[in-house]
C-alpha positions in Angstrom: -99.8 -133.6 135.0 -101.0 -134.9 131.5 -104.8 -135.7 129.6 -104.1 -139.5 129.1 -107.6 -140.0 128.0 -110.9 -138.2 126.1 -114.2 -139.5 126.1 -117.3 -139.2 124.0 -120.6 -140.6 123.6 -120.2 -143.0 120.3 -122.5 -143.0 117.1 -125.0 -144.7 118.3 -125.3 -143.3 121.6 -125.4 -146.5 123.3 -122.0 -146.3 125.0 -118.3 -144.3 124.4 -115.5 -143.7 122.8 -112.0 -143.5 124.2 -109.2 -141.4 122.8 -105.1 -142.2 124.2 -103.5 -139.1 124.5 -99.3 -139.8 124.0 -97.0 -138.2 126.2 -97.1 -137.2 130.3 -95.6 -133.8 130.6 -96.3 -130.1 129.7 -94.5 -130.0 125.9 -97.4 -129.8 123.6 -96.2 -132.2 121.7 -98.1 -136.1 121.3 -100.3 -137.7 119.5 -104.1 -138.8 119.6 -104.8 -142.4 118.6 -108.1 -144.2 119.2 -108.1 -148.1 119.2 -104.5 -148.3 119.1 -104.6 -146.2 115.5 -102.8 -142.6 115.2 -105.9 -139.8 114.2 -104.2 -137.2 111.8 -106.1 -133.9 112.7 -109.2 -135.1 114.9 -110.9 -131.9 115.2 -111.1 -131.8 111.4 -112.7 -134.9 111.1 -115.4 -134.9 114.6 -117.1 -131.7 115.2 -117.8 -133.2 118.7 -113.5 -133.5 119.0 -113.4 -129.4 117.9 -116.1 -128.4 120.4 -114.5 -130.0 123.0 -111.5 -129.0 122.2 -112.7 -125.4 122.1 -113.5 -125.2 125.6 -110.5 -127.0 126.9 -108.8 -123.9 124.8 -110.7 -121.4 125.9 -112.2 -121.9 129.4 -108.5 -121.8 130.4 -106.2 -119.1 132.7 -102.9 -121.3 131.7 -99.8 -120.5 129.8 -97.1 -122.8 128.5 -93.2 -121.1 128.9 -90.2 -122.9 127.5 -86.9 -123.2 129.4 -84.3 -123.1 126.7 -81.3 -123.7 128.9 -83.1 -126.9 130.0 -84.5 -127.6 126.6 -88.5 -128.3 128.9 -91.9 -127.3 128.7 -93.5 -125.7 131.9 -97.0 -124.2 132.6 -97.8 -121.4 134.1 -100.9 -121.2 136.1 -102.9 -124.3 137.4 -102.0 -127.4 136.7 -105.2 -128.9 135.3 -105.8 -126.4 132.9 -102.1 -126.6 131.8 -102.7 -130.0 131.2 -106.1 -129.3 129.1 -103.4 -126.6 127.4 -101.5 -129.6 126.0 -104.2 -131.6 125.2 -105.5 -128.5 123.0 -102.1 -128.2 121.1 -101.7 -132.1 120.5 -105.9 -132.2 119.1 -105.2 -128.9 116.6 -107.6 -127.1 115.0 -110.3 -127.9 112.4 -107.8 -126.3 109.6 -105.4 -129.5 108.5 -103.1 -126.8 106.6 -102.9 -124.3 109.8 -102.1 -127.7 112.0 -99.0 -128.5 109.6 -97.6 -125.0 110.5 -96.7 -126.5 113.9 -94.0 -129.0 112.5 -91.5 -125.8 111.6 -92.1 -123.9 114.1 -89.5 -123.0 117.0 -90.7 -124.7 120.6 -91.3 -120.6 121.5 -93.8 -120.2 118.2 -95.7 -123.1 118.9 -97.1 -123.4 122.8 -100.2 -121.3 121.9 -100.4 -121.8 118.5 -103.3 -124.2 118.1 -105.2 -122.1 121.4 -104.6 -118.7 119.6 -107.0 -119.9 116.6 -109.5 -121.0 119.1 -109.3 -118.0 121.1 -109.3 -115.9 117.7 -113.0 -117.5 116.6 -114.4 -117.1 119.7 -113.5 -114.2 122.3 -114.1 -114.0 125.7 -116.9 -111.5 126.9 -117.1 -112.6 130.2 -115.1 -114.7 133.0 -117.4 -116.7 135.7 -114.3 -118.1 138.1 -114.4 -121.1 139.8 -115.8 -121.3 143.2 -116.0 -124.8 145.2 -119.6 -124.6 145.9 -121.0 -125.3 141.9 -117.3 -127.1 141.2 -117.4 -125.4 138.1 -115.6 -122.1 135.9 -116.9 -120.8 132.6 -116.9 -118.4 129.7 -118.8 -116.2 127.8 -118.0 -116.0 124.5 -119.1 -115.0 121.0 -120.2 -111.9 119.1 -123.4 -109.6 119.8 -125.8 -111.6 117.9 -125.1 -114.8 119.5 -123.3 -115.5 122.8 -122.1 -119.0 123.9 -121.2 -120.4 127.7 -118.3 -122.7 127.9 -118.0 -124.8 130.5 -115.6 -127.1 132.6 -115.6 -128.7 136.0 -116.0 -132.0 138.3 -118.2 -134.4 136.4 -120.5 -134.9 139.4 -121.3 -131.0 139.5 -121.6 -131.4 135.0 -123.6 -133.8 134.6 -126.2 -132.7 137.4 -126.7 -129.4 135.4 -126.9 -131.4 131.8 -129.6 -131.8 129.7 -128.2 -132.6 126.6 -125.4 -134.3 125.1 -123.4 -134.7 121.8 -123.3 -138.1 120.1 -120.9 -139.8 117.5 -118.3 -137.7 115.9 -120.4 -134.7 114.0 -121.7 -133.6 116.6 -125.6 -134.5 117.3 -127.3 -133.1 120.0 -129.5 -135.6 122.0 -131.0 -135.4 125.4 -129.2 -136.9 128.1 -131.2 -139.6 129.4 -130.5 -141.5 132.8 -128.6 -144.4 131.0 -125.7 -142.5 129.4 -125.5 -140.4 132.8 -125.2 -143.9 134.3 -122.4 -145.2 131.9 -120.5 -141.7 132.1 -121.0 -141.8 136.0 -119.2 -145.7 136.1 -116.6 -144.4 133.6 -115.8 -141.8 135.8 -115.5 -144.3 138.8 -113.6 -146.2 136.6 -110.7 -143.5 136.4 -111.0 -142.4 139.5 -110.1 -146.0 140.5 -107.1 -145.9 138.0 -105.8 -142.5 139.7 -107.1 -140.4 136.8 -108.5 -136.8 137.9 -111.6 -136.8 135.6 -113.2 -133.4 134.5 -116.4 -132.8 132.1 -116.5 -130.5 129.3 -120.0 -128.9 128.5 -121.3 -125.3 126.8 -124.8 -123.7 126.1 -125.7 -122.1 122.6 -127.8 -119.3 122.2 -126.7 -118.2 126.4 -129.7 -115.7 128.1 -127.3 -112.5 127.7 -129.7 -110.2 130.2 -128.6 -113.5 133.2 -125.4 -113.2 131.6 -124.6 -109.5 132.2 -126.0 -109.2 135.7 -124.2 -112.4 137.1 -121.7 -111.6 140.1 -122.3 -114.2 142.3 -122.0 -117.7 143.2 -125.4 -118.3 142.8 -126.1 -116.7 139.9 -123.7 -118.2 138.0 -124.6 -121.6 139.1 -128.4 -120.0 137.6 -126.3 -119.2 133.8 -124.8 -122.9 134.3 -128.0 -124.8 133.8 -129.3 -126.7 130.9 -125.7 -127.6 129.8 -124.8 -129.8 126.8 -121.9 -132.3 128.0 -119.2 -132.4 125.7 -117.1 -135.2 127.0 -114.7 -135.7 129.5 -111.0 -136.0 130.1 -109.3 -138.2 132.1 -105.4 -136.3 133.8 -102.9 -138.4 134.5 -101.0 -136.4 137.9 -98.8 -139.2 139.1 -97.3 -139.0 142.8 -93.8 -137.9 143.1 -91.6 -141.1 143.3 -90.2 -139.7 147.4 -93.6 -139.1 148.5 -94.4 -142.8 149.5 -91.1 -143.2 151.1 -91.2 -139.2 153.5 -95.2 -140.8 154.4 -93.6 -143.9 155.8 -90.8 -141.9 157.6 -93.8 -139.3 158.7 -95.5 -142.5 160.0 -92.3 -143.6 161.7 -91.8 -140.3 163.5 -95.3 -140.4 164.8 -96.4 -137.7 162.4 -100.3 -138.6 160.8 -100.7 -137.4 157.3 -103.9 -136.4 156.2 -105.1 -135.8 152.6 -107.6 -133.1 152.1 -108.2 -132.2 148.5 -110.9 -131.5 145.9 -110.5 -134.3 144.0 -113.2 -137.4 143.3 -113.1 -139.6 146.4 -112.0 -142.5 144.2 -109.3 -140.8 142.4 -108.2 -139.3 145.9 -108.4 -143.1 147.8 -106.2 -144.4 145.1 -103.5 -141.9 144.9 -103.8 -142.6 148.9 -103.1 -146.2 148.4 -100.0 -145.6 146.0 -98.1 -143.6 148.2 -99.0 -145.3 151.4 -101.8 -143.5 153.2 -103.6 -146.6 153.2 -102.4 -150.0 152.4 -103.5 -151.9 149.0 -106.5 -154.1 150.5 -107.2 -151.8 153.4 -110.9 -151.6 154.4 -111.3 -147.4 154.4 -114.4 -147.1 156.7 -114.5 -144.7 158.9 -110.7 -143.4 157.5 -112.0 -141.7 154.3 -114.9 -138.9 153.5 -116.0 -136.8 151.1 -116.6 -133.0 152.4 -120.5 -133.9 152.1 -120.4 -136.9 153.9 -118.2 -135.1 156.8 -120.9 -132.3 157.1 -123.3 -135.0 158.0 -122.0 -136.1 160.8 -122.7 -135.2 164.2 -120.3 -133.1 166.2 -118.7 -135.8 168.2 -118.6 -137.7 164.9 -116.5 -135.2 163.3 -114.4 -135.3 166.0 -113.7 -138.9 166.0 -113.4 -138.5 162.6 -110.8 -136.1 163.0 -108.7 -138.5 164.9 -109.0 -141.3 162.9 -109.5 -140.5 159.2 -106.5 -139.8 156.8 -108.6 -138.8 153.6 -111.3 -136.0 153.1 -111.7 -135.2 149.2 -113.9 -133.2 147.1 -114.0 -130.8 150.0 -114.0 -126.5 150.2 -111.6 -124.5 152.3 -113.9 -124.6 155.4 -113.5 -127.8 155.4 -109.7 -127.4 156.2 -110.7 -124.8 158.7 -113.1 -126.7 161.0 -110.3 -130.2 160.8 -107.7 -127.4 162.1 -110.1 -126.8 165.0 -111.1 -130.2 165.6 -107.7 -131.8 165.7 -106.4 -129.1 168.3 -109.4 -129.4 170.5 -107.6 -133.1 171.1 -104.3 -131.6 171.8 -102.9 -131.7 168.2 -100.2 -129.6 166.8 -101.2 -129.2 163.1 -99.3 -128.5 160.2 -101.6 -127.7 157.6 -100.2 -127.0 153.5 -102.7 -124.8 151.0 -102.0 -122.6 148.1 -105.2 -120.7 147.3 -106.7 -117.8 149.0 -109.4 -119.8 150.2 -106.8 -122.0 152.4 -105.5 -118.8 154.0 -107.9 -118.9 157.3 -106.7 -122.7 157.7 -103.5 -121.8 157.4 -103.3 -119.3 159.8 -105.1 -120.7 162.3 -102.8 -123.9 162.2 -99.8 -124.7 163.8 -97.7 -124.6 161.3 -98.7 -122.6 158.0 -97.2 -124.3 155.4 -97.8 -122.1 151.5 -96.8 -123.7 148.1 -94.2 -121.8 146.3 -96.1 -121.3 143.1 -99.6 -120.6 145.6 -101.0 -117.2 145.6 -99.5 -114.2 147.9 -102.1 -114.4 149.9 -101.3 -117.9 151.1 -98.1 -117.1 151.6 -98.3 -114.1 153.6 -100.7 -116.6 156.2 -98.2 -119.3 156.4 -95.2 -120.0 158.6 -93.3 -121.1 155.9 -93.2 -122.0 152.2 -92.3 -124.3 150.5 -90.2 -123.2 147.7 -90.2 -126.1 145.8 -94.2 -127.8 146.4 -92.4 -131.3 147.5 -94.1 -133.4 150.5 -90.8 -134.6 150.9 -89.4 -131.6 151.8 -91.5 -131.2 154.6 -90.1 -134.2 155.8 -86.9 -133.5 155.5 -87.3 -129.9 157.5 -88.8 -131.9 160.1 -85.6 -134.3 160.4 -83.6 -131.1 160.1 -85.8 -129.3 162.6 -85.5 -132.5 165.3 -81.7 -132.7 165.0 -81.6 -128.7 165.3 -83.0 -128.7 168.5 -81.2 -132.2 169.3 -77.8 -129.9 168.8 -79.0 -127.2 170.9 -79.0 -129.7 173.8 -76.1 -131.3 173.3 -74.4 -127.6 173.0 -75.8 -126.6 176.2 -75.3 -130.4 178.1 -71.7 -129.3 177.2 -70.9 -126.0 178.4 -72.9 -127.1 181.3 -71.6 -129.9 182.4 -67.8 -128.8 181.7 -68.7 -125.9 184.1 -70.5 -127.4 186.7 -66.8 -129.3 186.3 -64.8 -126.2 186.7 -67.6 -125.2 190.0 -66.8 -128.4 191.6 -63.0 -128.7 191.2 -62.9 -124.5 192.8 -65.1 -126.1 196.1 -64.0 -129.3 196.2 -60.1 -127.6 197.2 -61.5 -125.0 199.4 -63.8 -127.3 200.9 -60.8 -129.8 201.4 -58.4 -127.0 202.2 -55.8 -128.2 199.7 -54.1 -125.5 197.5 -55.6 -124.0 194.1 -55.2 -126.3 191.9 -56.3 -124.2 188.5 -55.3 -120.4 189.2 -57.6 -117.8 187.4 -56.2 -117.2 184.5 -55.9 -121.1 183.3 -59.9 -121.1 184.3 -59.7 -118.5 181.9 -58.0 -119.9 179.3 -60.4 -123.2 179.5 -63.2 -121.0 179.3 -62.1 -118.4 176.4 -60.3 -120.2 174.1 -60.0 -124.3 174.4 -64.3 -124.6 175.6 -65.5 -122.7 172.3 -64.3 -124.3 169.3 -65.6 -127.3 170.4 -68.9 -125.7 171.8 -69.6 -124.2 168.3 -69.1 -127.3 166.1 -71.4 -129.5 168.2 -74.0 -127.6 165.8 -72.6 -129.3 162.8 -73.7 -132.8 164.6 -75.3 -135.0 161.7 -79.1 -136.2 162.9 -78.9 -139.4 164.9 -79.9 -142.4 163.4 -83.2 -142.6 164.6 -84.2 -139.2 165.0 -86.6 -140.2 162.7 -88.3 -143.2 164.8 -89.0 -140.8 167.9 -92.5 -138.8 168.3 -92.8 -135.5 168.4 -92.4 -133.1 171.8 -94.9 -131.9 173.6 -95.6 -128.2 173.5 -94.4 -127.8 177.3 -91.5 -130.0 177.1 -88.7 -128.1 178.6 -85.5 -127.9 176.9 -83.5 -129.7 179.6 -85.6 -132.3 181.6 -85.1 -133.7 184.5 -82.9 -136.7 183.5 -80.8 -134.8 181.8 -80.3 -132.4 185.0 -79.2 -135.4 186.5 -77.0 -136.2 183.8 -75.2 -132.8 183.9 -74.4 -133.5 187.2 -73.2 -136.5 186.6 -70.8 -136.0 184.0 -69.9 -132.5 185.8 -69.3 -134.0 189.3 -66.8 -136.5 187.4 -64.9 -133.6 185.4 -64.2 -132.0 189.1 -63.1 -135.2 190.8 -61.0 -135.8 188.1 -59.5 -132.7 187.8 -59.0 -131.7 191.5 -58.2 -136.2 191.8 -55.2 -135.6 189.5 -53.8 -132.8 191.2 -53.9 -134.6 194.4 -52.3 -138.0 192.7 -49.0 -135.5 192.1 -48.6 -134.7 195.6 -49.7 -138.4 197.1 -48.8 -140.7 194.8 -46.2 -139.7 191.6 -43.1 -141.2 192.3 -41.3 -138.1 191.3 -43.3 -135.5 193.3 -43.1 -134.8 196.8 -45.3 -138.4 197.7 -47.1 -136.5 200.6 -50.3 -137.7 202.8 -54.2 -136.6 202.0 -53.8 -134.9 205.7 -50.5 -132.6 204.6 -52.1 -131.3 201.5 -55.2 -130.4 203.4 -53.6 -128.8 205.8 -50.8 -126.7 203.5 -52.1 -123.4 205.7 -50.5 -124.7 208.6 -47.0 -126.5 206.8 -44.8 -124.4 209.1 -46.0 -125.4 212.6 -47.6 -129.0 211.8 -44.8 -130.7 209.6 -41.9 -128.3 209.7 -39.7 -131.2 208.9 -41.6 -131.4 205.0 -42.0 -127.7 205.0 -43.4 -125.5 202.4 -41.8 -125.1 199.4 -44.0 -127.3 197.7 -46.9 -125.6 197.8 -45.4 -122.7 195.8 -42.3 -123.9 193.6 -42.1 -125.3 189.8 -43.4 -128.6 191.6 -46.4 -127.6 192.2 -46.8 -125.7 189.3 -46.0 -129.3 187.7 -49.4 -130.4 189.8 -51.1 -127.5 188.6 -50.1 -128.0 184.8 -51.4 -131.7 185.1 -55.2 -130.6 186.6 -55.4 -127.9 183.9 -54.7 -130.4 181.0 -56.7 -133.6 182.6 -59.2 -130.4 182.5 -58.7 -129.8 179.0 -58.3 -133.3 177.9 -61.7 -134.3 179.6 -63.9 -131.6 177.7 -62.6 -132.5 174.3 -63.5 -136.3 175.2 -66.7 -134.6 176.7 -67.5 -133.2 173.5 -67.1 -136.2 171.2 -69.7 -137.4 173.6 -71.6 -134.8 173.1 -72.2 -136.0 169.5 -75.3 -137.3 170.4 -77.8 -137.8 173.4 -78.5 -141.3 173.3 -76.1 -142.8 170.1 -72.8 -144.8 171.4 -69.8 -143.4 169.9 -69.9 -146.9 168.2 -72.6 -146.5 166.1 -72.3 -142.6 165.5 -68.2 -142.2 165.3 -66.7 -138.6 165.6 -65.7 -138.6 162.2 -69.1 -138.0 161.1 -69.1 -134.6 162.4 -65.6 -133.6 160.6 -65.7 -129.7 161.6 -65.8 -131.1 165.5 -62.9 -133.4 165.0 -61.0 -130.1 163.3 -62.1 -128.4 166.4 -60.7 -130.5 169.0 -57.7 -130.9 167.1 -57.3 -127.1 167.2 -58.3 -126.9 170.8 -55.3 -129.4 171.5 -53.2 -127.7 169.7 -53.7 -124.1 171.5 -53.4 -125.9 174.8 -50.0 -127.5 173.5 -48.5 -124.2 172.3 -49.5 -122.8 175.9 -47.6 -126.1 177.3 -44.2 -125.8 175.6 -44.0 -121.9 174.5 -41.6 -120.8 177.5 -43.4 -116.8 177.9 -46.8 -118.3 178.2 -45.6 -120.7 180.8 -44.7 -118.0 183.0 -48.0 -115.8 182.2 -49.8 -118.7 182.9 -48.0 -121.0 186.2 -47.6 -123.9 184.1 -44.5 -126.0 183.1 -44.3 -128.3 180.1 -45.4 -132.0 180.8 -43.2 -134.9 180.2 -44.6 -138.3 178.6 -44.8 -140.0 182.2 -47.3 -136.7 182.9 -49.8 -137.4 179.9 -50.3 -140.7 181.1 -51.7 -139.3 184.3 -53.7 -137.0 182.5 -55.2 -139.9 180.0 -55.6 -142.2 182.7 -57.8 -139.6 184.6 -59.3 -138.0 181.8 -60.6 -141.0 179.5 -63.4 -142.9 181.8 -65.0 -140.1 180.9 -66.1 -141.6 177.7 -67.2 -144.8 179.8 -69.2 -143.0 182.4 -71.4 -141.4 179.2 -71.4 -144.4 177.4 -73.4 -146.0 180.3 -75.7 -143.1 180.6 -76.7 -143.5 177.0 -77.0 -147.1 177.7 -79.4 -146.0 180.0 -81.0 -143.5 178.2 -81.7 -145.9 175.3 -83.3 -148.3 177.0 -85.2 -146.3 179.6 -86.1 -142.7 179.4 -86.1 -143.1 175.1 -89.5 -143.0 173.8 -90.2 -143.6 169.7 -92.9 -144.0 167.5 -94.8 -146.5 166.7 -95.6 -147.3 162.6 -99.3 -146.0 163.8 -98.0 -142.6 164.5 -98.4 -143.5 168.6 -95.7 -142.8 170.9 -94.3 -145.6 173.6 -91.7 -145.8 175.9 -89.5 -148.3 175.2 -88.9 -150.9 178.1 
């Protein structure tokens, strides 16, 4: 934030004067030209220029800090006044000789050095702080003969309280009649409509120092405040960040509604909404924009209505903030509502989500949820993207253990129901469960966002974690993962060409080999063949959950348009899954530990041939997810189902 322009009334106090301030960030360094021309020293030469200056010194909390391993300027306090800060040290003093001093100074030596002279001439007896109600702070300053009030705040609040004025560049003090209040009132508009935050400079000579000495309130100061002389005003320059436009649009996409509640002027505040896409350049802003007055006015089903359909309230107080909270969650909102001052701390507990600045005051942040370390809208976007494909992981972490056991349940009744033989023995189920199931399990939360995580709307509050189409798609997937695994066993016995090519009935009915097909026999059932059997089900097992977890990538995204190589610690993890599971194959102790017998290549086909539909029977449920059961966001911030 930067002054970019200073106005006074001119000589003949029939209209104003406009000063360009250079530069547009906190070094105190620029210069003042008027018309186009450069002033040298403009408080030496217009006593108006040096008064105003004086407050803008003065009737200031900032301070200016240099980073010298970044070689910038940064304020230190609120970012207004560190602008008026700047503007101070770019105007000077009324000394021409003490202003040259700045040229060989260090940057350290010379952030206050114009402010310290100031401050030096006129110290500060007294401190009126701001409060929302008058829009206005002040000073007392000056010795014990005379005492002066210095003054700064929203023009509309200034000017009301003004009496007087100062006119040309010496200085003369002339009532303030209803014409120049008319011209600075449209100038004001003016800037507001050029997304400059405008604030009026006044004082009072010769202060009542019995008023002054008992003020402690509100009230009273807004009693010391009256009768003002305007000084001028000053036009700040606080341009959006260049990402904000861009996180509102995605916001907007995501079915989030951003609303702008601030102090500022409602036509400073409407364009600044326009630029970064609140509203659109020629959209009509009835009914979507109100000043904290205007608001207060309305009934109680107005302000509701209001709530729900407005996206601006400026020059509004911390209640304000307070009552939208309650409004907006009396329609079934969830509200995220952002505030740095003391004031915004009821809002921002009773919210949501409490969001604090990082540079707002502890208070704040001990009534927030979170805070933002680094004040950026966009970052709020970005945590909600993070925050979406968070939870998006946790689902596709539990659809995968889920569904791989309900796999592992299926395959253990589906034999006993069948009365065939085991076909996975404990300690392979084990094995699965232990060590190839959880490498893949933990890098499924490493998942990048899906594409349009962005383009859904947000959950409902009671929206369970698993719903009932994905139940249904557990079951699915898990149902498959049995057949296939208790399907491949059975294939050995029934159908490979080098096992024992048995019928469905014999292998059912293995309990009774002896006495029902004597001829066959038993041997079978408990040799190295059908440990072969059993070594096939266990890696069709295997084989199937690492396929199950590249599905598993996302919910709803084909593996074509979201490929596993986007989540590089998953493909590390299967890789390391297969190769445990290959050094239990062909590592002759473990074969033995664990009833298994390595598999030739005529075996791996089996196991890929039952193993990789898999992908085809999720690819198909995504199909169907995508085009059923997925529901996005309108550009309106509404939510629809797509058809």
């Amino acid at each position: 934030m930067s002054v970019n322009r200073v106005v006074y009334i001119n000589e003949s106090g029939s209209g104003l004067e406009e000063l360009e301030v250079e530069g547009t960030s906190f070094a105190p360094e620029g210069s003042i030209s008027k018309g186009g021309k450069t002033l040298d020293n403009p408080a030496a030469t217009s006593d108006t220029i040096s008064q105003l200056t004086e407050v803008a010194a003065i009737c200031n909390g900032s301070t200016l800090s240099y980073d010298s391993t970044h070689r910038t300027f940064n304020n230190v306090g609120e970012p207004t006044e560190g602008a008026l800060r700047v503007l101070v040290e770019k105007i000077g003093t009324t000394d021409a000789s003490y202003n040259s001093q700045r040229s060989g100074m260090t940057p350290n030596s010379k952030l206050h050095h114009i402010s310290k002279r100031y401050e030096e001439k006129a110290p500060i007896i007294s401190i009126f702080e701001f409060s929302r109600d008058r829009k206005s702070m002040s000073v007392l300053v000056g010795g014990n003969s005379s005492k002066r009030l210095l003054v700064k705040g929203a023009p509309e609040s200034i000017l009301a309280r003004c009496t007087h004025c100062l006119v040309g560049s010496n200085g003369k003090r002339e009532k303030l009649s209803s014409r120049l209040a008319s011209i600075l009132q449209d100038e004001v508009t003016e800037y507001g409509n050029r997304g400059l935050r405008v604030m009026a400079l006044a004082s009072i000579d010769n202060v009542d120092s019995q008023l002054a000495g008992k003020a402690k309130t509100t009230p009273e100061y807004e009693r010391l405040e009256q009768g003002m002389t305007l000084l001028g005003l000053v036009g700040m320059l606080d341009p959006p960040r260049p990402e904000v436009a861009e996180s509102i649009r995605l916001c907007r996409e995501a079915g989030i509604r951003v609303v702008v509640i601030t102090g500022d002027n409602q036509n400073t505040a409407e364009t600044i909404c326009r630029q970064i896409g609140v509203f659109g350049k020629d959209e009509d802003l009835s009914g979507k924009s109100f000043t904290g007055r205007q608001f207060d006015d309305l009934s109680d089903s107005d302000k509701l209505d209001a709530a729900k359909t407005a996206s601006l309230f400026s020059r509004t107080e911390p209640t304000h903030k307070s009552k939208l909270v309650d409004l907006l969650q009396s329609a079934g909102e969830v509200v995220a509502m952002t505030g740095d001052g003391v004031n915004d701390a009821p809002a921002l507990k009773k919210s949501d989500i409490g969001v604090a600045m990082g540079t707002g005051t502890d208070v704040a942040k001990l009534a927030a949820d979170m805070v933002l370390a680094d004040d950026n809208f966009a970052t709020i976007e970005s945590a909600v993207e993070e925050g979406r494909s968070i939870y998006n992981n946790t689902q596709q972490f539990i659809r995968y253990l889920i569904s791989s056991n309900i796999g592992e349940v299926v395959s253990i009744f589906l034999t006993a129901a069948l009365g065939m033989p085991e076909a996975l023995i404990p300690v392979q189920l084990l094995w699965v469960n232990l060590v190839t199931d959880g490498l893949p399990a933990t890098a499924l939360s490493f998942n990048p966002p899906d594409h349009d995580v962005m383009k859904r709307p947000p959950r409902k509050r009671d929206e369970p974690l698993i719903s009932g189409w994905l139940f249904f798609r557990y079951m699915v997937i898990g149902t498959y993962v049995g057949l296939a695994t208790v399907g491949g066993y059975a294939w050995w016995f029934m159908f490979y060409e080098h096992g024992p090519q048995i019928s469905f009935w014999q292998l059912t009915h293995f309990h009774s080999c002896t006495t029902l097909f004597p001829s066959i026999g038993c041997t079978m059932f408990g040799d190295s063949q059908a440990r072969t059997a059993s070594t096939i089900s266990l890696s069709i097992l295997v084989v199937i959950e690492m396929l199950n977890a590249m599905n598993a990538l996302s919910s709803s995204e084909s593996l074509l348009t979201l490929p596993l190589w986007k989540n590089m610690i998953l493909v590390y993890a299967i890789t390391l899954s297969m190769v445990l599971h290959f050094g239990l194959l062909y590592t002759p102790f473990l074969q033995g530990i664990f009833g298994i017998v390595p598999l030739g290549l005529d075996e791996w086909k089996i196991v890929m041939g039952w193993s990789v539909p898999i992908i085809g029977i999720d690819e198909v449920l995504k199909w169907v997810e995508r085009n059923y059961f997925m529901v996005k966001a309108n550009v309106r911030g509404e939510s629809k189902k797509v058809k």
